[in-house]
C-alpha positions in Angstrom: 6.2 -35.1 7.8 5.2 -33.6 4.7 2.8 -30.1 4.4 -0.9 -30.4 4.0 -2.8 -28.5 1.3 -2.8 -25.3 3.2 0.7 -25.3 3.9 1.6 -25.6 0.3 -0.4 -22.8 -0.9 1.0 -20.6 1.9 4.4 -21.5 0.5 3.6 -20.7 -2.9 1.7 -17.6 -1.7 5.0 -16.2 0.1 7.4 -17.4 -2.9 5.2 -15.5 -5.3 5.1 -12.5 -2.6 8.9 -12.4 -2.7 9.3 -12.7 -6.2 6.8 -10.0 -7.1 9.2 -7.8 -4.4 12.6 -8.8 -5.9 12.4 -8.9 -9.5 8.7 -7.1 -10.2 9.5 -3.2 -11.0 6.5 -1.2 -10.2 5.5 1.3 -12.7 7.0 5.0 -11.7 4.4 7.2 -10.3 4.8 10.4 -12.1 4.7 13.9 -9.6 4.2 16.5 -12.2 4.4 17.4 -15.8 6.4 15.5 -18.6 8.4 18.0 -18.4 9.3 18.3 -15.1 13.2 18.4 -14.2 14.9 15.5 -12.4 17.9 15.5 -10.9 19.9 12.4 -10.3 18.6 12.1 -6.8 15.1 12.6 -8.0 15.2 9.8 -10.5 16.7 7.2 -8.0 13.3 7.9 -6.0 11.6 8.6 -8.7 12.1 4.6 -10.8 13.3 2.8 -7.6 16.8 2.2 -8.9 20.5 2.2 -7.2 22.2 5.7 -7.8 25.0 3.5 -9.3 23.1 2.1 -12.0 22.1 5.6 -12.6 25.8 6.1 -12.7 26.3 3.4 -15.0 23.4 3.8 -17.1 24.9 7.5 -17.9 28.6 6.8 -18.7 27.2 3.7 -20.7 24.6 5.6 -22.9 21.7 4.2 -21.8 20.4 7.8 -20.4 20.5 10.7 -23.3 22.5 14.2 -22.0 21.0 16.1 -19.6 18.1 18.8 -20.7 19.6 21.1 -18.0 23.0 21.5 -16.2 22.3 24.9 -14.7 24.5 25.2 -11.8 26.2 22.1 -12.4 23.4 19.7 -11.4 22.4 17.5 -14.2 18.4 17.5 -14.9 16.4 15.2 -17.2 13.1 15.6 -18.6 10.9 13.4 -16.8 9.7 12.3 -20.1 13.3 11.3 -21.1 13.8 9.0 -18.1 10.4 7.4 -18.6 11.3 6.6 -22.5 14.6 5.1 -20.6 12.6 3.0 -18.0 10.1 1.8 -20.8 13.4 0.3 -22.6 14.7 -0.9 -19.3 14.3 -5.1 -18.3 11.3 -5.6 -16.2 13.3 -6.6 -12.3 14.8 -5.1 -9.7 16.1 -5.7 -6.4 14.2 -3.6 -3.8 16.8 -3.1 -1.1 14.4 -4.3 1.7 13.6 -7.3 -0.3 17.4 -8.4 -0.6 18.3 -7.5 3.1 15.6 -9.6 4.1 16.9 -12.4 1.3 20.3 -11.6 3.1 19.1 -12.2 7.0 17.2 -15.1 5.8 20.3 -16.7 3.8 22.4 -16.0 6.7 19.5 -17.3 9.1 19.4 -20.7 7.2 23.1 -21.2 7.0 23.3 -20.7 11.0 20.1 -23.4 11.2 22.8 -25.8 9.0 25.6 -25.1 10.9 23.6 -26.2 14.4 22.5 -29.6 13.2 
């Protein structure tokens, strides 16, 4: 009926696995100087986030004004974007982590619908 021991702690094990993957941010890994450019693109693979909170964070203020806009491609220092991540709250959704949240929801509602 119920879960032994083990069972529980494999539970809690795989809801702390999954929480760690959803709302934990890892710490950016830096490739190069303080100075290095990053375009948009850069910094999406660079902090981990969605090119439309990028988007937002820009036309709300959150990132400063680009240190470079040669040829019409907005570059940050990576320093600036690191003072921006530092100010930043500490989740975000992997896009792995939420598909499989997704295919799981959707796996469990299926289950419900059977019985």
């Amino acid at each position: 009926m119920g879960e032994g021991a083990g069972g529980a702690s494999t539970t809690a094990a795989a809801i702390d696995q999954l929480v760690h993957a959803v709302f934990l941010r890892p710490e950016p890994t830096p490739e190069g100087g303080p100075d290095n450019l990053l375009a948009i693109a850069q910094i999406v693979d660079y902090t981990g986030l969605m090119r439309g909170t990028i988007d937002a964070d820009i036309s709300r203020g959150r990132i400063p004004s680009p240190d470079n806009s040669e040829h019409r491609v907005k570059r940050w220092k990576r320093v600036a974007i690191d003072s921006v991540m530092s100010k930043r709250r500490g989740y975000r959704r992997h896009r792995e982590a939420r598909e499989e949240l997704l295919l799981r929801s959707a796996g469990s509602r299926a289950r419900t619908r059977e019985a």
